[in-house]
C-alpha positions as CSV (number, residue, x, y, z in Angstrom):
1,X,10.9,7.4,28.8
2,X,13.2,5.0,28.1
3,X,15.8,5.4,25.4
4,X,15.2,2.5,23.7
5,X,12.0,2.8,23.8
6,X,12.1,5.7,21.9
7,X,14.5,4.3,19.7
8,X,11.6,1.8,18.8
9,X,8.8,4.1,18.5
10,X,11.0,6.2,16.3
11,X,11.4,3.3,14.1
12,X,7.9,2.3,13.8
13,X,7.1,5.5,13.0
14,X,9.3,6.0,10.2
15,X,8.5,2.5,8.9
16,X,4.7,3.1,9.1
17,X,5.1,6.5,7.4
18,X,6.8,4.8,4.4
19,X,4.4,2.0,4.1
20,X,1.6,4.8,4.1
21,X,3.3,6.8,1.6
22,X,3.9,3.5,-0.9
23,X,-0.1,2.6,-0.2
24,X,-1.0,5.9,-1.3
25,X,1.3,5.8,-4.6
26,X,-0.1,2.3,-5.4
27,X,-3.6,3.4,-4.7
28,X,-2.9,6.7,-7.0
29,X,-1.9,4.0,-9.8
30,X,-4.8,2.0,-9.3
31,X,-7.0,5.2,-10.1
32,X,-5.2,5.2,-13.8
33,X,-7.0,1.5,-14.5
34,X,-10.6,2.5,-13.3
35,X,-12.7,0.9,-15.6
36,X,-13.0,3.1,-19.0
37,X,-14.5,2.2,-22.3
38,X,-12.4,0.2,-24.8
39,X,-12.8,0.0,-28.1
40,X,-14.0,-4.0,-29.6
41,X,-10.9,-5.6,-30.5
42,X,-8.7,-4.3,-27.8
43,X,-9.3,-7.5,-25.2
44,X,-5.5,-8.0,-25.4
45,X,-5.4,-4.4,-23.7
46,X,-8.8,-5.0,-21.6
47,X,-7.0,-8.4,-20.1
48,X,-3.4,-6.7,-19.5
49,X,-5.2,-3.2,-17.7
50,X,-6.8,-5.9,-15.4
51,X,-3.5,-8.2,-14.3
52,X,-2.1,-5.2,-13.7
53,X,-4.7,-3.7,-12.0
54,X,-5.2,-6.8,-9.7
55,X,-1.8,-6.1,-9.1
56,X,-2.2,-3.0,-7.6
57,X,-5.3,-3.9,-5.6
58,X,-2.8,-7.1,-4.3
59,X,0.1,-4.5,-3.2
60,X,-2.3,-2.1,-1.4
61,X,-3.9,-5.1,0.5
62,X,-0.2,-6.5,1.3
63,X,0.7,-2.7,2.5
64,X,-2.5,-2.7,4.7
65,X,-1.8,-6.0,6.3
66,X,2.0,-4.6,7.2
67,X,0.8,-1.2,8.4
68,X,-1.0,-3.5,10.7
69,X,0.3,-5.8,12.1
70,X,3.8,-3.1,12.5
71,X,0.9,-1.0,14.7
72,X,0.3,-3.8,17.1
73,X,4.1,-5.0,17.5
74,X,5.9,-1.7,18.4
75,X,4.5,-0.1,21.9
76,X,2.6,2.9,21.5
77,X,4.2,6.7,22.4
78,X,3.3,7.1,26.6
């Protein structure tokens, strides 16, 4: 094989294992704003678990689209 393209398969692996590993801690955090009962009166709270939430679901999908389109760039290990 050549040594550049190991180089570069190297390198995509290493960057797709990070991406994987910061999906799976931002989809860990998303588990902490699963919908739970809250209390009347607590809408302030209801409306801030939500943005933040959305913001988790936003990073993940960002993540996924990287992991992605990183696959179909870098050659594949032959």
């Amino acid at each position: 094989m050549n040594p550049n393209l190991k180089i570069l398969i190297e390198m995509r692996d290493n960057i797709l294992n990070y991406l994987e590993r910061e999906k799976s801690i931002n989809e860990e955090a998303l588990m902490a704003y699963e919908p739970q009962p809250i209390q009347d009166g607590d809408t302030e709270i209801r409306i801030m678990r939500e943005r933040e939430r959305i913001k988790l679901m936003d990073r993940i999908y960002e993540l996924k689209r990287h992991i992605e389109v990183i696959k179909r760039m870098y050659p594949n290990a032959q």
